[in-house]
C-alpha positions as CSV (number, residue, x, y, z in Angstrom):
1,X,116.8,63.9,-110.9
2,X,114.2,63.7,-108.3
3,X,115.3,66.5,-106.4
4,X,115.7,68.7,-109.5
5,X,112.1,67.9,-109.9
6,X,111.1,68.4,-106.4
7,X,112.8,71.6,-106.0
8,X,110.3,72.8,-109.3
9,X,107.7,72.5,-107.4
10,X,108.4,75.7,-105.0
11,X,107.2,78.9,-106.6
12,X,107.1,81.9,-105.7
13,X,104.1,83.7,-105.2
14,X,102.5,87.5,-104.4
15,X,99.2,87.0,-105.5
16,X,97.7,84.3,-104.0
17,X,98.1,82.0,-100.3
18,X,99.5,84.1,-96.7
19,X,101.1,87.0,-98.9
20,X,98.7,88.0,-100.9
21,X,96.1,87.9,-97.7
22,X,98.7,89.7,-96.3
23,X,98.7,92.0,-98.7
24,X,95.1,92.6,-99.3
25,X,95.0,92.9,-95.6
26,X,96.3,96.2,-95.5
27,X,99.2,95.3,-92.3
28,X,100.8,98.4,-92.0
29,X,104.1,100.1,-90.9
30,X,102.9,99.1,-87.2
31,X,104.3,95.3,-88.1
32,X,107.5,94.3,-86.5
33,X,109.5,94.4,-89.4
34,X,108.5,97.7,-90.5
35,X,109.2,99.2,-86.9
36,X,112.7,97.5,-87.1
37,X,113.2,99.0,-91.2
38,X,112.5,102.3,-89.6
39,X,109.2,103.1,-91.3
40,X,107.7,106.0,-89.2
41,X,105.5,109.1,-89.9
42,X,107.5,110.9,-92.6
43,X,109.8,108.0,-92.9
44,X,110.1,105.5,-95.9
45,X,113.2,104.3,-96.3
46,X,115.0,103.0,-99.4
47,X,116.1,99.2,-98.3
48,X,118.0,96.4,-99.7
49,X,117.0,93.1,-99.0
50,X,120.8,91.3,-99.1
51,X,119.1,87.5,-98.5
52,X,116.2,87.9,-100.9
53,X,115.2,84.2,-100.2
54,X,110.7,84.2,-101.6
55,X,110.8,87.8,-102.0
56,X,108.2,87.8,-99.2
57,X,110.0,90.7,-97.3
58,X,110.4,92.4,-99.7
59,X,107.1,92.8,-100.9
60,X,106.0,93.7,-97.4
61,X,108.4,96.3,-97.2
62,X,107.7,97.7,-101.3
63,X,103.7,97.6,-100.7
64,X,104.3,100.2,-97.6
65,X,106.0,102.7,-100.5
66,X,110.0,101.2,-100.2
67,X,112.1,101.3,-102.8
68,X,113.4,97.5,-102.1
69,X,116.3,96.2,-104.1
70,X,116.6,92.7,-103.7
71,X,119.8,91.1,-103.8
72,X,119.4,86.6,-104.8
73,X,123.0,85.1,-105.7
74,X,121.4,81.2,-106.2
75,X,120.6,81.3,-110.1
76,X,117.5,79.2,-109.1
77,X,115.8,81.0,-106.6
78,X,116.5,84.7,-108.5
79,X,114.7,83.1,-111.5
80,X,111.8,81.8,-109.0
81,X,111.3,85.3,-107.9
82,X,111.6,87.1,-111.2
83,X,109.2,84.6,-112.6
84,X,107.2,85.7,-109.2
85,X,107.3,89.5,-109.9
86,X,106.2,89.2,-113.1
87,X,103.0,87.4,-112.2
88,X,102.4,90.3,-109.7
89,X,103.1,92.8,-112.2
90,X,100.8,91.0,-114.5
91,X,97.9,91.8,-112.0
92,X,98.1,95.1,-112.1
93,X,96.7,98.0,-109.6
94,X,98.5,97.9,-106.5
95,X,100.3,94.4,-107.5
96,X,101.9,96.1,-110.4
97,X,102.8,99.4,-108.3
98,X,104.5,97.7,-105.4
99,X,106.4,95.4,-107.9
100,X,107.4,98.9,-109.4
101,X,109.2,99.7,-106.4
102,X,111.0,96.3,-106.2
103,X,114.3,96.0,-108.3
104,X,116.0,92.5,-108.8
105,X,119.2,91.7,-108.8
106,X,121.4,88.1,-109.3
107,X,124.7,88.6,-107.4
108,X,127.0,88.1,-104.5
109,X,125.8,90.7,-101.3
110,X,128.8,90.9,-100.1
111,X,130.4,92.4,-103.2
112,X,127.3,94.5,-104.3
113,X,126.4,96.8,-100.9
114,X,129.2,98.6,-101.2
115,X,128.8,99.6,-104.1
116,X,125.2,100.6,-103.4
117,X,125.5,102.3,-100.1
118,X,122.0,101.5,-99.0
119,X,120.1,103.5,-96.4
120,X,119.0,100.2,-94.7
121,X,120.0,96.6,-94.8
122,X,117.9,93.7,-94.3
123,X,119.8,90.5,-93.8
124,X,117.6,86.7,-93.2
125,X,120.5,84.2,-93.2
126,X,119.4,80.5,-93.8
127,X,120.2,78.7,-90.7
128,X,121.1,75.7,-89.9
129,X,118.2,73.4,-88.5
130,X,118.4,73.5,-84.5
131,X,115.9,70.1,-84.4
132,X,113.8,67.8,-86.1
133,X,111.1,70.6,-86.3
134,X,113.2,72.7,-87.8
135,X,112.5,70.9,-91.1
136,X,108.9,70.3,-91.3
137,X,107.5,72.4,-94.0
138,X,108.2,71.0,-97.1
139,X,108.8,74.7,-98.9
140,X,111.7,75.2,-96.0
141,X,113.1,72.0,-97.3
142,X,113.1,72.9,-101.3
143,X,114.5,76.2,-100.0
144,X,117.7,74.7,-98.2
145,X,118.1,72.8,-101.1
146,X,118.5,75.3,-103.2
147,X,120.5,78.0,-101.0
148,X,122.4,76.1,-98.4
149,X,122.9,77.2,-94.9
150,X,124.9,80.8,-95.5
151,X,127.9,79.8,-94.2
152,X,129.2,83.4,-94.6
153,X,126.2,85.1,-93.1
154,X,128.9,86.7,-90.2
155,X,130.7,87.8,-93.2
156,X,127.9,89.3,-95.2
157,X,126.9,90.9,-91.9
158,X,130.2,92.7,-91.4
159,X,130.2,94.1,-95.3
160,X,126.5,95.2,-94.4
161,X,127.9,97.5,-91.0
162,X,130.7,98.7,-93.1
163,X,128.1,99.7,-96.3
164,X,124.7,100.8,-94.3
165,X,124.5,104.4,-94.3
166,X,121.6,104.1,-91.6
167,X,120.9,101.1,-90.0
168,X,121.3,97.3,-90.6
169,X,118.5,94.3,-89.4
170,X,119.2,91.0,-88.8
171,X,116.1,88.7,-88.9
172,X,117.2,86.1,-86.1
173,X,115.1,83.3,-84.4
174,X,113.1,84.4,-81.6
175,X,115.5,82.5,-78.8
176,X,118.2,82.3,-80.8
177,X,122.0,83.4,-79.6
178,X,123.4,86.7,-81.4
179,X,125.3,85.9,-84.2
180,X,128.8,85.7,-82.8
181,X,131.9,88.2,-83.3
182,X,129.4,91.1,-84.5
183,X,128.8,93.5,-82.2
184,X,125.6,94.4,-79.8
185,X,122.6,95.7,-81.8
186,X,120.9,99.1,-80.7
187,X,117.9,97.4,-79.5
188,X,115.6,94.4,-80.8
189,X,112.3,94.2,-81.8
190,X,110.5,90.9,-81.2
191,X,107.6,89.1,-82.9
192,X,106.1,85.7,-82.4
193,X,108.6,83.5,-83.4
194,X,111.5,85.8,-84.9
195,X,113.3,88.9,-83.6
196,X,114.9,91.9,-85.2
197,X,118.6,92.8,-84.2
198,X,118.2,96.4,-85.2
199,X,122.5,98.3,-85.7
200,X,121.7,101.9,-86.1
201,X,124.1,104.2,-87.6
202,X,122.3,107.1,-88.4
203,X,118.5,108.5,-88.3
204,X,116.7,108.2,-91.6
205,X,116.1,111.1,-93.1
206,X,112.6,112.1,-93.4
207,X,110.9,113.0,-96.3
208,X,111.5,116.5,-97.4
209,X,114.7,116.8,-94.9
């Protein structure tokens, strides 16, 4: 019972704390992520965010004009977000427009992108803690309660090669080892403490192409 009432406490919010700074802060199609999406001048590409995890991501990605489905299989955390999305929505103006673009959907990854062909793939698996440090914020905590570890992220990555019709990213710690048995990415983009295995298929098509 504690737990269950522990995990309550993690919500999932747009509006208000680092993402809604973020947000109002106007961080643009220069960020890392957006690089390794392929955002570029006449680019916008349509994503699916297989992990959806906070939603945070995905909201990034949908306030720079995407078109993100986002893909949630625990029961818990897809209710978190919808409950999330409809707080944005509630705000209205740009809030309500970039949660426009954002479509959510309860469900299994690994059976879903193939059936939705996506232009690009976003996968964030949960991983396991490397140290003691790895476990210091309390809201990674409630999260890993509620998802687990991803024991079949190498899996979900395959599906999302075979289903991409453009590119797939992996959001991977900064110095952590490629996933194993999946082949070498195209290049990677790094930030400050994650990096971006980029697989490209195909270029994006631009708009009007």
């Amino acid at each position: 019972m504690a737990q269950k009432l522990e995990n309550s406490s993690l919500i999932v919010d747009f509006v208000g704390g680092a993402v809604g700074h973020r947000f109002r802060s106007g961080e643009g199609r220069g960020q890392p992520l957006a690089k390794a999406a392929g955002f570029s001048s006449g680019v916008t590409p349509d994503i699916v965010d297989a992990t959806a995890g906070l939603g945070r991501d995905a909201f990034f990605l949908a306030a720079l004009g995407a078109h993100v489905t986002l893909i949630e299989r625990s029961a818990t955390m897809h209710a978190l977000l919808a409950e999330g999305l409809e707080r944005a929505r509630a705000e209205g103006g740009r809030y309500a427009e970039t949660v426009a673009r954002m479509t959510l959907i309860h469900g299994d990854s690994r059976a879903l992108l193939p059936q939705l062909k996506p232009q690009v793939v976003l996968i964030d698996p949960m991983h396991p803690p490397r140290d003691k440090m790895a476990l210091v914020k309390k809201e990674m905590r409630l999260i890993r309660d509620i998802v687990g570890t991803d024991p079949d992220a190498m899996q979900l990555m395959q599906v999302a090669l075979d289903s991409a019709q453009n590119r797939v990213v992996l959001k991977w710690p900064l110095r952590a080892d490629p996933m194993p048995d999946i082949r070498k990415p195209s290049h990677q983009i790094v930030g400050k403490s994650t990096r971006y295995d980029v697989f490209v298929k195909a270029k994006i098509p631009s708009i009007g192409s």
